[in-house]
Structures are given as structure tokens and as C-alpha cells.
C-alpha positions as CSV (number, residue, x, y, z in Angstrom):
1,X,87.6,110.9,150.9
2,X,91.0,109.4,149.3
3,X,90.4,105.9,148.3
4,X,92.7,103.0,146.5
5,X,91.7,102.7,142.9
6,X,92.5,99.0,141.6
7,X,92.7,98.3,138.3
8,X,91.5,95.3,136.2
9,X,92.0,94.4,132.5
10,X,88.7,92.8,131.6
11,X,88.7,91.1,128.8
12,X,84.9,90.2,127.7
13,X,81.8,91.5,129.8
14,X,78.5,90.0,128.8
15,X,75.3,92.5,128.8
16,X,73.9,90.3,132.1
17,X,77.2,90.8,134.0
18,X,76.9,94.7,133.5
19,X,73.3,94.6,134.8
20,X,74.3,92.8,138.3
21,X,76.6,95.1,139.0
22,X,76.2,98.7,140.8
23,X,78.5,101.1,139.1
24,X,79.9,103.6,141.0
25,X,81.9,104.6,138.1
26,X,82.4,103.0,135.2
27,X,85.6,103.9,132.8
28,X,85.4,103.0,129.2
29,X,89.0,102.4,127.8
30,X,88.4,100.4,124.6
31,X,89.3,101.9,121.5
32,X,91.4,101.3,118.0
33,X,93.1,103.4,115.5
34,X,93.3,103.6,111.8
35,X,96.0,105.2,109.9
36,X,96.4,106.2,106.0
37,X,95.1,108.0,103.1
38,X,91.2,107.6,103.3
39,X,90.4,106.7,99.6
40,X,92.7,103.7,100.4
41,X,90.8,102.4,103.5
42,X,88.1,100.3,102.9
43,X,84.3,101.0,104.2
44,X,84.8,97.3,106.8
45,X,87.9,98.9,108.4
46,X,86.1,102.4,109.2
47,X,83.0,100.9,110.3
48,X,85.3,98.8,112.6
49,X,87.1,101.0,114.5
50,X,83.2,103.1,114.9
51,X,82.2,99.8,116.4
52,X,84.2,99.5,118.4
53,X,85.5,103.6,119.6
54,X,81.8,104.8,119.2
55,X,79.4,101.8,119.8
56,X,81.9,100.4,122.3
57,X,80.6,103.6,124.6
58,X,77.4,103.6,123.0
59,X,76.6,100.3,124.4
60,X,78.5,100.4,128.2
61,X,76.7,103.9,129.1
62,X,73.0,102.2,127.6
63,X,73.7,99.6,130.2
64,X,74.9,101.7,133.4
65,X,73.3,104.7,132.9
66,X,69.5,103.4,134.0
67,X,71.0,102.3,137.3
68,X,73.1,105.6,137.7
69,X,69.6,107.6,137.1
70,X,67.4,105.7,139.4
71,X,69.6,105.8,141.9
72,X,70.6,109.5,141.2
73,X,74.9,108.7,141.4
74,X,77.5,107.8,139.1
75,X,80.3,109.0,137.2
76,X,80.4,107.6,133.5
77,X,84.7,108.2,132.4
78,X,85.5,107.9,128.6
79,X,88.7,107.6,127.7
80,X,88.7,109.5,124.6
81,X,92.0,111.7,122.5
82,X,92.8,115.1,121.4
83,X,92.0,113.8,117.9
84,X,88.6,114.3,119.2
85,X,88.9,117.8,119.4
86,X,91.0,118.6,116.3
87,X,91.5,116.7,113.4
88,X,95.0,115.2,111.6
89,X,95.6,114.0,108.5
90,X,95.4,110.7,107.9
91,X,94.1,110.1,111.4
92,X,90.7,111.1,109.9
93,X,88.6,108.4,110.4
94,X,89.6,107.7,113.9
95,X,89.0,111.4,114.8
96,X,85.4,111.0,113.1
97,X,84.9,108.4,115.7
98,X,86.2,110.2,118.8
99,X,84.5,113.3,117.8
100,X,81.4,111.4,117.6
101,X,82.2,110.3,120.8
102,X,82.9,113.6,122.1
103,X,79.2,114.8,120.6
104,X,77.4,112.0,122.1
105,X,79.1,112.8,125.4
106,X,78.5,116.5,125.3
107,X,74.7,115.9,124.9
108,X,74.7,113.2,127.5
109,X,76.7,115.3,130.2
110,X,74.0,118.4,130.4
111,X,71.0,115.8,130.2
112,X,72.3,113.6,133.4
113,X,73.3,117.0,135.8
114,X,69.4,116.5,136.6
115,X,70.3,112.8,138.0
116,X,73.6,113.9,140.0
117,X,75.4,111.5,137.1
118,X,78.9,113.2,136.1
119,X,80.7,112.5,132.6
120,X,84.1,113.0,132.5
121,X,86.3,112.6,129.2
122,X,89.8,112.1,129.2
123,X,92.0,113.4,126.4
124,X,95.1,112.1,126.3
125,X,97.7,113.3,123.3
126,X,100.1,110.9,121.9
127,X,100.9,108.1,124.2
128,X,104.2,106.3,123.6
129,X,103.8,102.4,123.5
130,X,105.1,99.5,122.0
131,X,101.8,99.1,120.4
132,X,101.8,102.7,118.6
133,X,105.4,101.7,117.7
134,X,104.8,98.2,115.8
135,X,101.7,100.1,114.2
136,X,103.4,102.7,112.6
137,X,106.2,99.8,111.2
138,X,103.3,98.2,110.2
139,X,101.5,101.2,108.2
140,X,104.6,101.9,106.7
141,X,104.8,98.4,104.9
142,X,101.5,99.0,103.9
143,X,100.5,99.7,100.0
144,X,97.7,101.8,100.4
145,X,96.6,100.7,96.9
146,X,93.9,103.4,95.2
147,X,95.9,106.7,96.9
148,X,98.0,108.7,93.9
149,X,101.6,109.2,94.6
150,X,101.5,112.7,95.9
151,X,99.8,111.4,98.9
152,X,101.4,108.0,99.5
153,X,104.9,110.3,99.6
154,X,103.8,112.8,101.8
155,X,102.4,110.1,104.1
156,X,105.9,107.8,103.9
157,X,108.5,110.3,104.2
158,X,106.6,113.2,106.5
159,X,104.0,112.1,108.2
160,X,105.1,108.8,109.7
161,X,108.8,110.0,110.8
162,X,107.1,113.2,112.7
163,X,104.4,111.0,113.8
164,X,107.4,108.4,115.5
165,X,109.6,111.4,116.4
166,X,106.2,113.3,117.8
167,X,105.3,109.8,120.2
168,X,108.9,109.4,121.1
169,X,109.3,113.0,121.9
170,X,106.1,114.3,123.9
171,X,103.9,110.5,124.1
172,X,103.4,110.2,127.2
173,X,103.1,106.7,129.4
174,X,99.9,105.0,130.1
175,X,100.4,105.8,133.8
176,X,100.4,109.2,133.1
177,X,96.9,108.5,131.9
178,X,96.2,106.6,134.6
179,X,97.1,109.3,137.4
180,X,95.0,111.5,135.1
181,X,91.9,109.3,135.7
182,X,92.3,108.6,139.2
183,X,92.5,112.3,139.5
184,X,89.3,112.8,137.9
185,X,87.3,110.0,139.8
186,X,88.6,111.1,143.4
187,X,87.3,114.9,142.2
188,X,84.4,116.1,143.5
189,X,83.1,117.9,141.0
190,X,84.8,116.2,138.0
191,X,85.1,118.4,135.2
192,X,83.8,117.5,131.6
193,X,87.1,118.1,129.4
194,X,90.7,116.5,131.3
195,X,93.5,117.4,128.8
196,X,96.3,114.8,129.6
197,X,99.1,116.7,127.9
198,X,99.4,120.6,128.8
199,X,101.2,121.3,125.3
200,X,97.8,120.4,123.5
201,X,96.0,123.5,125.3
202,X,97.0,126.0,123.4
203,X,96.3,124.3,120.0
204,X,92.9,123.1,121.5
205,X,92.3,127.1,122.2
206,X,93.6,128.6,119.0
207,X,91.1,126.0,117.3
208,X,87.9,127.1,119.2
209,X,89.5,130.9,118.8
210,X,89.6,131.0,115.1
């Protein structure tokens, strides 16, 4: 049955909050990048953005997921990324963290079928925001120091203008993501893998092909 899908921007939940509440569904949005040549990233920033794109899921699904089983219902939604299916350079540590996401929720998704839970992860390609734009004007003024030349040239004058040209081009806009998810939630039988962008399919098949 059709049903009105509100959304809310929540901006702390504590552990006890999650517990007193019976999730239906629960959709885990949070998430951060990382741009740049790896050897100039330091160890606090990667294990950052896997506290917060993997542990951030980690933690919401240890909380729900006892309720979902006992009671044999739920649908657990990650909002996850292409990059989580194929890697790009210099996106490498954020795609570590959605492929470990993507792993965890593989596993998870064939283990809860016996308690009627669904998982459901949403890959969106690029998605054009202000946000992505100040990043990338950010990233370029960074230094990067401890990457050699070769690499901080390739990054600066190809990889950020087809990344900006690439956002502006095929991003799409965070409702698009949104219709995407309310899709999934009002399906029946929700699939496991919901590709946002239909030009990502192909390379997402030639990958799994080779």
C-alpha cells in the first residue's frame, strides 16, 4: 500500500533513543569523502571517514537489527556509491570504506532472509551539490605534501576538471536519490543492489565481466 514518506534531518541520536524506537525501516545516510593522492593523506583522516562511512552503519544496524529479528520485519537502507563497486583514483580510500560497506552488507543480506529483514543499498553516481563543489575548490588549494610531482599534476590539471565537468554534467540531485529510496522502501520485494544513475550499469557490468 502507497504511503507518505517524510523526511527528517537528524542530527545526533543517542544509542537509548534507537532502542525505544520500532524501526520499520531504517535508512542510513551518513557518510564523508576523501580526495587526493594516498601517500599524502594521513592515517587520522582515513580512519575518519571509516568511522564514520563504515562504523556509522556498523553501529545503526547493531542497534535495529535485534528488534527487526525478533519480530521477524524490517528493511535496513544504506545509502552507499558506485565507488563501492569500482574503484577511482584518488577516491581510493573512500571506496575502501564503501566497499567495506558493501561486504558487510552482502553477508548481512543472505543471513537476515531467514528473519523476513530486507537490505537494500542505494548506489548513487556522482551527485551534483554545493557541497561537492566547495570540496573540489578546496582539494585543489590543497598541497598534498609527500606526493611527487607526476602525481600532484595529473591530479590538478586532469583529474579535478573531469571530476567538476563529470558532477556538472551527469551529478544528479539529491531528490533524484531520494525518489530512488522511496522507490525502494514502498517495494515489495526490495532488491539488494538500486543503481541511481543508469549510465553506471554498463561499467558496473564490464567490471564483474572481465
Amino acid at each position: 500500500m502507497p504511503f507518505t514518506l517524510h523526511w527528517f534531518q537528524i542530527i545526533s541520536v543517542s544509542k537509548n533513543s534507537v532502542q525505544t524506537v520500532i524501526c520499520v525501516f531504517v535508512v542510513n545516510n551518513a557518510g564523508v569523502g576523501l580526495v587526493g593522492p594516498v601517500e599524502a593523506l594521513s592515517l587520522d583522516e582515513m580512519k575518519q571517514v571509516f568511522e564514520t562511512n563504515f562504523y556509522g552503519v556498523v553501529r545503526m544496524i547493531k542497534e535495529v537489527m535485534p528488534d527487526m529479528k525478533s519480530r521477524r520485519s524490517g528493511h535496513i537502507i544504506v545509502i552507499s556509491s558506485v565507488l563501492g563497486l569500482h574503484g577511482v583514483a584518488f577516491n581510493d580510500v573512500y571506496s575502501a570504506s564503501k566497499f567495506a560497506t558493501e561486504g558487510l552488507c552482502e553477508g548481512l543480506a543472505i543471513q537476515l532472509m531467514n528473519f523476513n529483514v530486507n537490505v537494500s543499498m542505494i548506489e548513487p553516481g556522482p551527485v551534483n551539490t554545493e557541497f561537492e563543489m566547495k570540496l573540489m575548490t578546496e582539494v585543489s588549494k590543497k598541497e598534498f605534501v609527500g606526493a611527487d610531482p607526476e602525481t600532484l599534476d595529473h591530479f590538478r590539471t586532469f583529474y579535478l576538471p573531469t571530476q567538476v565537468n563529470l558532477f556538472q554534467g551527469l551529478g544528479q540531485t539529491p531528490e533524484d536519490i531520494a525518489r530512488v529510496t522511496k522507490k525502494v522502501i514502498e517495494s515489495p520485494q526490495p532488491p539488494f543492489r538500486n543503481l541511481t544513475n543508469p549510465l553506471y550499469t554498463p561499467i558496473v557490468a564490464l567490471k564483474y565481466a572481465l
